[in-house]
C-alpha positions as CSV (number, residue, x, y, z in Angstrom):
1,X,0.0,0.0,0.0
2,X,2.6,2.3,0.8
3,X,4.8,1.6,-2.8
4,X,0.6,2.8,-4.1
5,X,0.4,6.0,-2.1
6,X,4.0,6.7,-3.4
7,X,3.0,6.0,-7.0
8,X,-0.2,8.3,-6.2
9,X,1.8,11.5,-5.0
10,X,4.1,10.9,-8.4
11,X,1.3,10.6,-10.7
12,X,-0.2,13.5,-9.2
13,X,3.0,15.9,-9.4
14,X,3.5,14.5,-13.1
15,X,0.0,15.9,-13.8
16,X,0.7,19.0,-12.5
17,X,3.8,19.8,-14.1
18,X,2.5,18.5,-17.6
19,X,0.0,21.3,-16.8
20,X,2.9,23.9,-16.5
21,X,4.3,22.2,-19.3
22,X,1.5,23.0,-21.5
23,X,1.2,26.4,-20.6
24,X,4.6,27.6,-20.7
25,X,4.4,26.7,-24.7
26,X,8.0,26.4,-26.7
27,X,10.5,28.3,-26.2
28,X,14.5,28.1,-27.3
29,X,15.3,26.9,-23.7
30,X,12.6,24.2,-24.2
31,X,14.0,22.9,-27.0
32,X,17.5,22.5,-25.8
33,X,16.7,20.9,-22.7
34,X,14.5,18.8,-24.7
35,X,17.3,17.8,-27.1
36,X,19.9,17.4,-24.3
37,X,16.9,14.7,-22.3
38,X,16.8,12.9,-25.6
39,X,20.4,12.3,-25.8
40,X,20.4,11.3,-21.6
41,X,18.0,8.8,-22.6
42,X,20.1,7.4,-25.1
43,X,23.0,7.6,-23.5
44,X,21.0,5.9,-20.4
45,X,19.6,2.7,-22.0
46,X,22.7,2.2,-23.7
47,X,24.5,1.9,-20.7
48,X,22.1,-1.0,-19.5
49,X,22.4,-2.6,-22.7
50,X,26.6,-2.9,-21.7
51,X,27.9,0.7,-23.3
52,X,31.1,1.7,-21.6
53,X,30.5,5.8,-23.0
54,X,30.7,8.9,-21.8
55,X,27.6,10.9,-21.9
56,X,30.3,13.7,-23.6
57,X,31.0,10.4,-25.9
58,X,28.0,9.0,-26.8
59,X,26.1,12.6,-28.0
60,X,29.4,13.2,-30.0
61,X,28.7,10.1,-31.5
62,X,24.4,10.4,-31.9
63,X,24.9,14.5,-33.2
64,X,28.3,14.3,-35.2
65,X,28.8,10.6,-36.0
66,X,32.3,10.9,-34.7
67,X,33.7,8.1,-32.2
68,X,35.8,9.9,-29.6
69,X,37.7,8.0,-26.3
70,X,39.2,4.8,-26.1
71,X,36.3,1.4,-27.0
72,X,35.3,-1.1,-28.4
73,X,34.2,-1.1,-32.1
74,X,30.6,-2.9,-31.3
75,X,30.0,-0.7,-28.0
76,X,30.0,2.9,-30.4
77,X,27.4,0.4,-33.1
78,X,25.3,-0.2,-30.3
79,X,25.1,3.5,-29.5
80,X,24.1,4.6,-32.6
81,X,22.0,1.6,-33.7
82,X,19.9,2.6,-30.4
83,X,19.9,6.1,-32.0
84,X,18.6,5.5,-34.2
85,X,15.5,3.2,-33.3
86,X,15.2,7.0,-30.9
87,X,15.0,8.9,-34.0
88,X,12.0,6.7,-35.2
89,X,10.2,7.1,-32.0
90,X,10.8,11.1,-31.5
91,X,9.6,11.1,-35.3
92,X,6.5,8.6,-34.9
93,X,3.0,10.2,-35.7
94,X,0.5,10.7,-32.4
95,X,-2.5,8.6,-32.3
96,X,-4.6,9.1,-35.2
97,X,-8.6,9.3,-35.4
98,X,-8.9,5.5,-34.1
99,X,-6.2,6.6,-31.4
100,X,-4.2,3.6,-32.5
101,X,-0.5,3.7,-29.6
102,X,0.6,0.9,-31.3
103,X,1.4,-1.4,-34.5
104,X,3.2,-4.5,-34.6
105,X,5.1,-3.1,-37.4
106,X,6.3,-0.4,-35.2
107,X,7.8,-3.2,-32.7
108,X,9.7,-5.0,-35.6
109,X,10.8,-1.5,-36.8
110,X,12.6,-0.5,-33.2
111,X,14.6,-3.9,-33.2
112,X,15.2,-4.0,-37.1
113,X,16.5,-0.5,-36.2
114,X,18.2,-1.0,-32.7
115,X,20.2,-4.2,-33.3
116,X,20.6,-3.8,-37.5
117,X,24.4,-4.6,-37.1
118,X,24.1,-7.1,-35.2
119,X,23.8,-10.6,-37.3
120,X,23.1,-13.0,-34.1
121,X,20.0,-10.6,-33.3
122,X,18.2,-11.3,-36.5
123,X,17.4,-8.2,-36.5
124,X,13.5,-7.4,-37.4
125,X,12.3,-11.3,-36.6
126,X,10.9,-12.6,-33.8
127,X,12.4,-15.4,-31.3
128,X,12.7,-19.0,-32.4
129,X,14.9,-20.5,-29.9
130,X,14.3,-21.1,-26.0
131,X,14.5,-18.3,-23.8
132,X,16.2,-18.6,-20.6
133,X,14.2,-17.5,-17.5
134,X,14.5,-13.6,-17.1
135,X,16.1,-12.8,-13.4
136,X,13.0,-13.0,-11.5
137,X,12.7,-16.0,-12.6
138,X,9.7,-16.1,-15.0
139,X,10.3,-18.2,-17.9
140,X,9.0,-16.4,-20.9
141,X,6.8,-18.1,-23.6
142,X,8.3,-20.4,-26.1
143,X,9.4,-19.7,-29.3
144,X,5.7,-20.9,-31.1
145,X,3.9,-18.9,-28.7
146,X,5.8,-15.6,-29.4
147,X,3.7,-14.0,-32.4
148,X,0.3,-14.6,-30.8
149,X,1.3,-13.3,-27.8
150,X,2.4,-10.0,-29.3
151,X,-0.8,-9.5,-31.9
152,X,-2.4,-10.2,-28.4
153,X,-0.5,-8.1,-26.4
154,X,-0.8,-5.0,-29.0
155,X,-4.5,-5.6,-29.5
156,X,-4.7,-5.1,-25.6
157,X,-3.1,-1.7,-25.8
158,X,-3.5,-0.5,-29.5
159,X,-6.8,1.7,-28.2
160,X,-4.4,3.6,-25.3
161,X,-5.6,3.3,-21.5
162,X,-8.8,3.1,-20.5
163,X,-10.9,6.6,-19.4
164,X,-10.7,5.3,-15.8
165,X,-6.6,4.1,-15.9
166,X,-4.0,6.4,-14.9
167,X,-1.6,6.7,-17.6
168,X,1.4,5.9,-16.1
169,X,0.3,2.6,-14.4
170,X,-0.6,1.2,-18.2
171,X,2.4,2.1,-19.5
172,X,4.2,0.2,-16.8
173,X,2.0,-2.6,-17.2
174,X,2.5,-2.5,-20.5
175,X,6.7,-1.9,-20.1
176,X,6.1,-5.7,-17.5
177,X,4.1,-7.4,-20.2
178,X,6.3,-7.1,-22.8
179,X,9.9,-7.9,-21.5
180,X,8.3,-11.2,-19.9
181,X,7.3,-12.2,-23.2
182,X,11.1,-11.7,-24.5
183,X,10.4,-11.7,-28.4
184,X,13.6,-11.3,-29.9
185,X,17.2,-13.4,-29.8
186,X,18.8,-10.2,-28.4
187,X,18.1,-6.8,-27.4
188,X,14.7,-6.9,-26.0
189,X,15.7,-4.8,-23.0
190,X,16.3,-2.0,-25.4
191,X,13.7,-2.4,-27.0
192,X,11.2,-2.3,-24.2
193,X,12.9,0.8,-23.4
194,X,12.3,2.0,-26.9
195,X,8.2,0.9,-27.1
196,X,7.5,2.8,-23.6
197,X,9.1,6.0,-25.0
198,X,6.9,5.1,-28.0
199,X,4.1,5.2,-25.8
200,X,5.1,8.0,-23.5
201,X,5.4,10.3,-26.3
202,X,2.0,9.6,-27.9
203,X,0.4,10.7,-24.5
204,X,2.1,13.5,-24.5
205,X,5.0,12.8,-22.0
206,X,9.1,12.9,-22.6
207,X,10.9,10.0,-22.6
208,X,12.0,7.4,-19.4
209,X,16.0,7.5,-18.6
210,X,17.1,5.6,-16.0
211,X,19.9,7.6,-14.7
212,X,22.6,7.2,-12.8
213,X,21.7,4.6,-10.3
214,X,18.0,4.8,-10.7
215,X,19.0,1.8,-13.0
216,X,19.5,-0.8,-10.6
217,X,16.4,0.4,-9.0
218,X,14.2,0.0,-12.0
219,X,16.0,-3.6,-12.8
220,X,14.9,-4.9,-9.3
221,X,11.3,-2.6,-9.7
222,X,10.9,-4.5,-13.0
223,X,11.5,-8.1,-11.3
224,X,9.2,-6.9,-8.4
225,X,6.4,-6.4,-11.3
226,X,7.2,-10.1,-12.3
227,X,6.4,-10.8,-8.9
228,X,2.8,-9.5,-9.0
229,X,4.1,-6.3,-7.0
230,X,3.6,-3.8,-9.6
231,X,3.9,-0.7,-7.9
232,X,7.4,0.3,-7.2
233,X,7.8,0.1,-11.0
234,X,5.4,2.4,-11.6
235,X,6.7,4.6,-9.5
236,X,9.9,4.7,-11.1
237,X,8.6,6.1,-14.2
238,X,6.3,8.3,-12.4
239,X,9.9,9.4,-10.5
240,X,12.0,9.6,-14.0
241,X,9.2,11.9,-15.8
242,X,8.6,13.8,-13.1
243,X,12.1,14.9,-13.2
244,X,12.0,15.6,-17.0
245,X,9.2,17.5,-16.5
246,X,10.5,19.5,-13.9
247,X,13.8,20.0,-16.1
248,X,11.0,21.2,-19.0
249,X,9.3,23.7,-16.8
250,X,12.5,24.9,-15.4
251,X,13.9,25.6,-19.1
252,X,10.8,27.5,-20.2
253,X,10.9,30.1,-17.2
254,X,14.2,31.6,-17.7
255,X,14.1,34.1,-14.9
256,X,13.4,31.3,-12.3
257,X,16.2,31.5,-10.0
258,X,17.7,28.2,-9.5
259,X,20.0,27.4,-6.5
260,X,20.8,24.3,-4.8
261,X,18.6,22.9,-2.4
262,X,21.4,23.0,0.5
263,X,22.1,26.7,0.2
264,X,18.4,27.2,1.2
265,X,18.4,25.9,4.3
266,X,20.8,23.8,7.3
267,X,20.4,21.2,9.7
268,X,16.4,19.7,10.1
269,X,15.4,22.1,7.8
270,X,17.3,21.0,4.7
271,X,16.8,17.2,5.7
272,X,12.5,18.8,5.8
273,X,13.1,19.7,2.1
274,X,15.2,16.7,0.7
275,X,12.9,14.4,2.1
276,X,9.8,16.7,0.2
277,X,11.6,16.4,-3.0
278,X,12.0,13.2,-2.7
279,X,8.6,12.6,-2.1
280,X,7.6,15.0,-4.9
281,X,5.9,17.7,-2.2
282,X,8.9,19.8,-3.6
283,X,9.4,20.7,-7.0
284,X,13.4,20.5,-7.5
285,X,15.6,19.9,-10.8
286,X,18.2,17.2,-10.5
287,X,21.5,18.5,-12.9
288,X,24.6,16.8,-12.5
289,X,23.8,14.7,-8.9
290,X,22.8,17.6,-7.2
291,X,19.1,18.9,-6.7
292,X,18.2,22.5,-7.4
293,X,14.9,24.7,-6.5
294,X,13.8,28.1,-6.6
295,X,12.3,30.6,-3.6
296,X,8.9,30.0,-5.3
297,X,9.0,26.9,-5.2
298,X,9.9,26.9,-1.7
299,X,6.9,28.9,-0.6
300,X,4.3,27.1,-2.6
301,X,5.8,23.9,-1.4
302,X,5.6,26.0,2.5
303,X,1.9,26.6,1.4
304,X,0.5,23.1,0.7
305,X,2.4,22.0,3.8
306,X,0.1,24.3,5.8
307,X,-2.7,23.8,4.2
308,X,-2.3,20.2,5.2
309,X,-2.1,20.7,8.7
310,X,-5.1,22.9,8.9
311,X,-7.9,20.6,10.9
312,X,-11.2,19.9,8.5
């Protein structure tokens, strides 16, 4: 229940700030942070799937083609195979009149796309060997089972989440259902990664990077879900947008005065707002490891703390 209130409070903030989103319209700050959350995501994922880069390295290799630093041959292909497949999603239409989210066809695209130079993928067709169990230990379906499961599993989500489903929750579901059915020799994990930003995007949301150490959270979250303990992941994508977004409100109000959450306050006080921002009471911007906010922020934060408290 608790993992279910967290989720809650996320899905609630990510509302909000896709609110602020909307309203702040584009702007040339926008755009760049946009851009530079693209390439984290890349750059993110990659990492996962074994990339030893530099994010420095890997957008010098996405925006210039260039391979700079010292590694293997295969590890810059993987980078900007995965780029690629990211390009196809950032460029994928939005629900049409039938509000269709997805098309097999888009599925085979992402893996003809993410693993094209990689022969022992067969890249583009589906499994035909025996899977080994995935780390929670569910086995996934064999190799005769694998295209009716998917026609089955896009005709479950082809129409988008129901009226009464929050958004987030289905696309984690959805994230859960599909690695467990494994479809492909190799690569799947990047492209689940790849089909939730597919589906992120057509509701209107920026991608999920799993930063930093966030990844080993979201790789045990994601054998929890296997588990039948779906919340935690949710609430790791809820977490990862609602950082994006923040980053996106952030870069269109270019006279909010960022500073770091420690030079606002000391001692119980500063634990009071880490602990907020963690919980998503606190609107903050994480750059670099280290979590910014803004006097406004603070106050409004201040506000809905005392509101709280009054008695009803």
């Amino acid at each position: 229940m608790a993992d279910q209130r967290a989720f809650l409070r996320l899905a609630a903030a990510v509302d909000e700030e896709s609110r602020l989103l909307r309203a702040a319209g584009r702007s040339l700050g926008l755009d760049a942070e946009l851009r530079k959350l693209w390439l984290e995501e890349i750059w993110a994922s990659t990492l996962i799937a074994g990339s030893t880069l530099s994010f420095e390295e890997t957008a010098t290799v996405v925006e210039r083609g260039i391979a700079t630093g010292d590694h293997r041959l295969d590890v810059y292909v993987l980078v900007s195979d995965y780029a690629a497949a990211a390009r196809f999603v950032s460029g994928a239409p939005p629900p049409g009149r039938r509000h269709i989210f997805l098309r097999l066809e888009e599925i085979v695209t992402l893996h003809a796309l993410a693993a094209r130079r990689e022969p022992e993928a067969h890249p583009g067709a589906w499994r035909t060997t025996t899977a080994r169990p995935l780390p929670s230990g569910v086995v996934p379906p064999p190799a005769w089972l694998v295209g009716r499961e998917l026609s089955a599993f896009v005709e479950r989500i082809a129409l988008g989440p129901d009226a009464a489903a929050q958004p987030l929750d289905w696309v984690a579901a959805a994230h859960q259902r599909f690695a467990r059915i494994h479809p492909f020799e190799k690569a799947n994990g990047r492209v689940v990664r790849l089909l939730t930003n597919l589906l992120l995007a057509r509701l209107g949301l920026p991608s999920f990077a799993v930063r930093g150490r966030a990844a080993a959270r979201y790789l045990a979250a994601l054998r929890l879900a296997d588990s039948r303990d779906p919340w935690p992941l949710a609430a790791a994508f809820a977490r990862a947008i609602l950082e994006s977004l923040r980053r996106l409100v952030a870069a269109g109000e270019p006279n909010a005065e960022l500073r770091s959450v420690a030079e606002f306050a000391t001692g119980a006080r500063r634990a009071a707002l880490y602990k907020a921002a963690q919980r998503g009471r606190l609107r903050t911007v994480r750059r670099a490891g280290t979590l910014y906010t803004s006097g406004p922020w603070i106050a409004e934060y201040e506000a809905s703390r005392g509101a709280r408290r009054k008695p009803r």
